[in-house]
C-alpha positions in Angstrom: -8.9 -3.5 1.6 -10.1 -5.7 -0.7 -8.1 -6.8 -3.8 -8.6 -4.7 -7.1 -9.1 -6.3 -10.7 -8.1 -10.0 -11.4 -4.8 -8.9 -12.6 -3.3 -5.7 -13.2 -3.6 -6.8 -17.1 -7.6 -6.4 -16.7 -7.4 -3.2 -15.1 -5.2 -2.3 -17.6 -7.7 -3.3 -20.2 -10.7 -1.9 -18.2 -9.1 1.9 -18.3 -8.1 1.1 -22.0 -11.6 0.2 -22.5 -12.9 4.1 -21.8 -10.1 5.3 -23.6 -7.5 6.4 -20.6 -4.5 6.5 -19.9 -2.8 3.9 -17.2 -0.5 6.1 -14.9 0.7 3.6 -12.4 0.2 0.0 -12.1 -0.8 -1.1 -8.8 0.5 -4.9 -8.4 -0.3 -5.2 -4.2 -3.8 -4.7 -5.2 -4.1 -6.1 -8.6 -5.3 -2.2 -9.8 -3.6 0.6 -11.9 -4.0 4.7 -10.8 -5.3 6.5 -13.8 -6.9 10.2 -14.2 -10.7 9.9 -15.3 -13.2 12.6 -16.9 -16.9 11.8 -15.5 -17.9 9.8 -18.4 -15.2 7.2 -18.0 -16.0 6.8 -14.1 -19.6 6.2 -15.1 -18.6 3.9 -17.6 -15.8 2.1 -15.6 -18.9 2.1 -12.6 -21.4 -0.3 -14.8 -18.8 -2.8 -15.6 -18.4 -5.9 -13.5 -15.2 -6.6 -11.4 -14.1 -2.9 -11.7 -14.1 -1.2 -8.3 -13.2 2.9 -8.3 -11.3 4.4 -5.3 -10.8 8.3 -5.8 -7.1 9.5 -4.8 -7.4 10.9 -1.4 -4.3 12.2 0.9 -3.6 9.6 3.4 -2.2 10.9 7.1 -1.9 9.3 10.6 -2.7 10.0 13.5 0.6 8.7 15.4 3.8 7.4 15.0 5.2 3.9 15.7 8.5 5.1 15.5 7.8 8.3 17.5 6.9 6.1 20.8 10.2 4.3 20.4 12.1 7.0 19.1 11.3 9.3 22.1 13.1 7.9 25.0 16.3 8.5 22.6 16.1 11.5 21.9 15.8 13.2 25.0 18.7 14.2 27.3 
């Protein structure tokens, strides 16, 4: 995934900016997790450097640890 903001201290600014609220900072990724009413996505949207990701649940589809796990477990 590409990188977020320059720094967390610019997204911080950027949500600041539309008047939100910062809910999590996001260091890995230089981003911050914030909730958004449409007018401050469309506003975040025309401003350079600021890339939106909506939260989505995240699930696999296997297990590294169940393969090596298995053989284990059985009896």
């Amino acid at each position: 995934m590409d990188r977020g903001a320059a720094s967390v201290a610019a997204a911080r600014r950027s949500v600041a900016g539309v008047g939100a609220r910062v809910e999590q900072e996001l260091d890995i990724i230089h981003g911050v997790s914030a909730y958004l009413n449409p007018w401050q996505i469309e506003h975040l949207r025309t401003r350079t450097g600021v890339r939106l990701f909506q939260d989505r649940a995240v699930t696999t589809r296997g297990s590294l640890l169940g393969g090596v796990l298995a053989p284990l477990t059985r009896w």
